[in-house]
N, C-alpha and C positions, 0 to 999 in steps of 0.2 A: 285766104286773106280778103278776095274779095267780095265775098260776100258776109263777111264780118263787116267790112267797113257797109259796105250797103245797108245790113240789119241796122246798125249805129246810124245810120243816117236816117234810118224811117222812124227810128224810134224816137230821133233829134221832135223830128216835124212832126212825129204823133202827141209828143209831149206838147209841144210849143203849140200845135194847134190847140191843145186842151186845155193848158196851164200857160196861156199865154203872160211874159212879164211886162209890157208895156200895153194890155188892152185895156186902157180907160182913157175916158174924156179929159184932158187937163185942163185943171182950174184955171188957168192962165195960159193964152196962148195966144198968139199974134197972127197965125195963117190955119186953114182950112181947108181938104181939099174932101170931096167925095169919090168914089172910083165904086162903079158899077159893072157887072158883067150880065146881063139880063137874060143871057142864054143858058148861065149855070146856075143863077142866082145869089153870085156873091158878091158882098156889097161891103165900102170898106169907108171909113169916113177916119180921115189924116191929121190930127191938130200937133203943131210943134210950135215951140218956144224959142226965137232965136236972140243972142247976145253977142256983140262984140263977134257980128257978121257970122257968126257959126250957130248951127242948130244946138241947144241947149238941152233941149226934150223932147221929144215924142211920145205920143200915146195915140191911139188907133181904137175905134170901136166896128168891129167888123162880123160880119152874118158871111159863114160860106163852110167849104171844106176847111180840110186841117192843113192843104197846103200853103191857100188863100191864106190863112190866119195864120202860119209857121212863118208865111214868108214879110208881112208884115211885122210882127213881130221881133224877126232875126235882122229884117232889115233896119228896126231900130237899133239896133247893138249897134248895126255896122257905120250909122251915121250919125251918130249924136260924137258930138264935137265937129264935126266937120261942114265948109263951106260950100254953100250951094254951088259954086260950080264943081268944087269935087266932088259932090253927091250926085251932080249929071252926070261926071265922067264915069261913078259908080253907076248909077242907072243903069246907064250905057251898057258897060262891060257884065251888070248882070243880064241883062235879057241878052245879050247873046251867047252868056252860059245858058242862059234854060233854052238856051235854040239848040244850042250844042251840045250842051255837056262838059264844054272845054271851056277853061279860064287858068292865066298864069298869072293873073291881076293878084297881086297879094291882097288887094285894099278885098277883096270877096272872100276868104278864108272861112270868115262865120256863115256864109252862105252858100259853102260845098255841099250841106244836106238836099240843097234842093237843085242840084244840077243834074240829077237821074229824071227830073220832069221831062226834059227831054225827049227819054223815050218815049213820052205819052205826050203828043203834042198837041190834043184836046185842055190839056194842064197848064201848059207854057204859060194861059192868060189869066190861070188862077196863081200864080206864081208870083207872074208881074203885074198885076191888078194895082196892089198897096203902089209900088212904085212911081205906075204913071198918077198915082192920088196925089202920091208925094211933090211929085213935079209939079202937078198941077198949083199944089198950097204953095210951091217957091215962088210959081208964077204969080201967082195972087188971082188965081179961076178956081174962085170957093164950089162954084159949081162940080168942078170937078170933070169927069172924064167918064164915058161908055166906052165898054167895049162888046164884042162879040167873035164867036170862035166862027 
């Protein structure tokens, strides 16, 4: 069983890295964020649309692996409708799934594919890259955010 669920989960993030649904620039968008990781080379630039205090849209234009792009991606599912501080508290509770592997956060369900990163903690900051972009566009730092492993 477990390693069914694990095939199901890499196939989740091979697809989504490839066939990503929210990889475009949106026509209309109110924040900004960039996210860099100069050590692996992936690079991830954040635009959302927010309304009536909650994020309305997202779309993401990103250069990198398939997890980089899976988790961008998935992390849009998991926050469109939702208010920036509950997308921190998400943030939050996701990077220290991809530290762990562990989360009982319901609000991260769409984002169980990528908690086997984990094991490969070279990965962790291709995972969480999109995220801290994300942050950065709530903040209003168009600039965005480096990282390195």
């Amino acid at each position: 069983m477990f390693e069914d669920l694990r095939d199901l989960y890499q196939e989740v993030i091979l697809d989504r890295g490839r066939k990503p649904h929210h990889g475009r620039r949106l026509e209309t968008f109110d924040a900004q964020a960039k996210g860099d990781n100069p050590m692996c080379g992936d690079r991830v630039t954040v635009f959302l649309r927010r309304d009536d205090g909650r994020v309305q849209e997202l779309g993401f234009e990103a250069r990198g692996c398939a997890i980089s792009v899976a988790s961008a991606d998935l992390m849009a599912d998991a926050v469109i409708g939702h208010t920036p501080d509950e997308i921190r508290a998400m943030a939050e509770s996701f990077v220290d799934m991809a530290r762990t592997g562990v989360s009982d956060d319901a609000a991260l369900e769409t984002l169980r594919p990528l908690a086997g990163v984990h094991d490969y903690p070279s990965r962790v900051k291709c995972a969480t890259l999109p995220w801290a972009a994300l942050q950065a566009a709530l903040d209003g730092a168009a600039e965005g955010v480096a990282t390195s492993e």
